[in-house]
N, C-alpha and C positions, 0 to 999 in steps of 0.2 A: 476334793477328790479330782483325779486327772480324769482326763475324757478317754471315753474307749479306747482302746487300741488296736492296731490292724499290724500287720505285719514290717519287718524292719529289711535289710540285705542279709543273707544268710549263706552257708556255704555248703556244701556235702558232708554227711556224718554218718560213721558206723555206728548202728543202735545192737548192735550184738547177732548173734544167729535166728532170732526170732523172728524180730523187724527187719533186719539188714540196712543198708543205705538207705538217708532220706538226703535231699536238697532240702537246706534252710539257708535265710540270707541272714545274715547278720550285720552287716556294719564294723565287720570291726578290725579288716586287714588293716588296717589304718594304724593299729596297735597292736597287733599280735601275730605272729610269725606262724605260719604251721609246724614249726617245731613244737614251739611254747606248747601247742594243742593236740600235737599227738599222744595218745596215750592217754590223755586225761580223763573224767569225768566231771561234763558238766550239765547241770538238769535242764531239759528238753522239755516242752509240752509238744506230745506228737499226735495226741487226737483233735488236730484242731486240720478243717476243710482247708485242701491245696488252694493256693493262692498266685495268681500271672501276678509278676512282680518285674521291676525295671521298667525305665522309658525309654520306649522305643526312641526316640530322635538323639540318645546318647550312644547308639549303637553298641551298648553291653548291655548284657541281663536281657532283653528284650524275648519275650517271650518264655521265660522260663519260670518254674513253678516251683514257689517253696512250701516245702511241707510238713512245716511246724514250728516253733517259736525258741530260741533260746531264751533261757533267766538270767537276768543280769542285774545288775547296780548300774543304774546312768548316775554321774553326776553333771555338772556344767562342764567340766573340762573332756571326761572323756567317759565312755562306756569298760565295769570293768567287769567279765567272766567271774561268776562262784563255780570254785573246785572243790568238788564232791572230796571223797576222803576215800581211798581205795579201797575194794572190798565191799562195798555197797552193791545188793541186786539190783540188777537192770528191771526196771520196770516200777523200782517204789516209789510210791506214790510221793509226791508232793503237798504238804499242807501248809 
């Protein structure tokens, strides 16, 4: 089993009219353009305790708080986004 996890870089997400925006970091401008991700659906864990994320002595991210987790597939090469399937409510659950 892998060791706990804590939060990764995340970016700003529309959660629909209920939630509205959250800040989550993700890691993954590196591979993925905000085109590719607009419009999409992909599963969130959003009741998880805001989180101070970035180092400060990089002067980005420093101070800023993400607040919630994207799901993803890591492999060794690169981290890749699961896209939900259209039509899905906001809000179901994950198992």
């Amino acid at each position: 089993m892998k060791p706990v996890i804590t939060y990764s870089d995340f970016d700003e997400v529309d959660l629909g009219e209920e939630i509205g925006n959250r800040v989550l970091f993700s890691g993954i401008r590196k591979w993925y353009t905000p085109e590719e991700l607009i419009g999409k659906n992909i599963p969130v864990v959003i009741n998880l305790a805001p989180k101070k994320m970035g180092d400060p002595s990089a002067g980005s991210g420093q101070g800023e708080e993400s607040q919630g987790m994207c799901i993803m597939v890591d492999t060794k090469e690169r981290p890749f986004l699961i896209f939900l399937p259209d039509g899905l409510e906001l809000g179901s659950v994950i198992r």
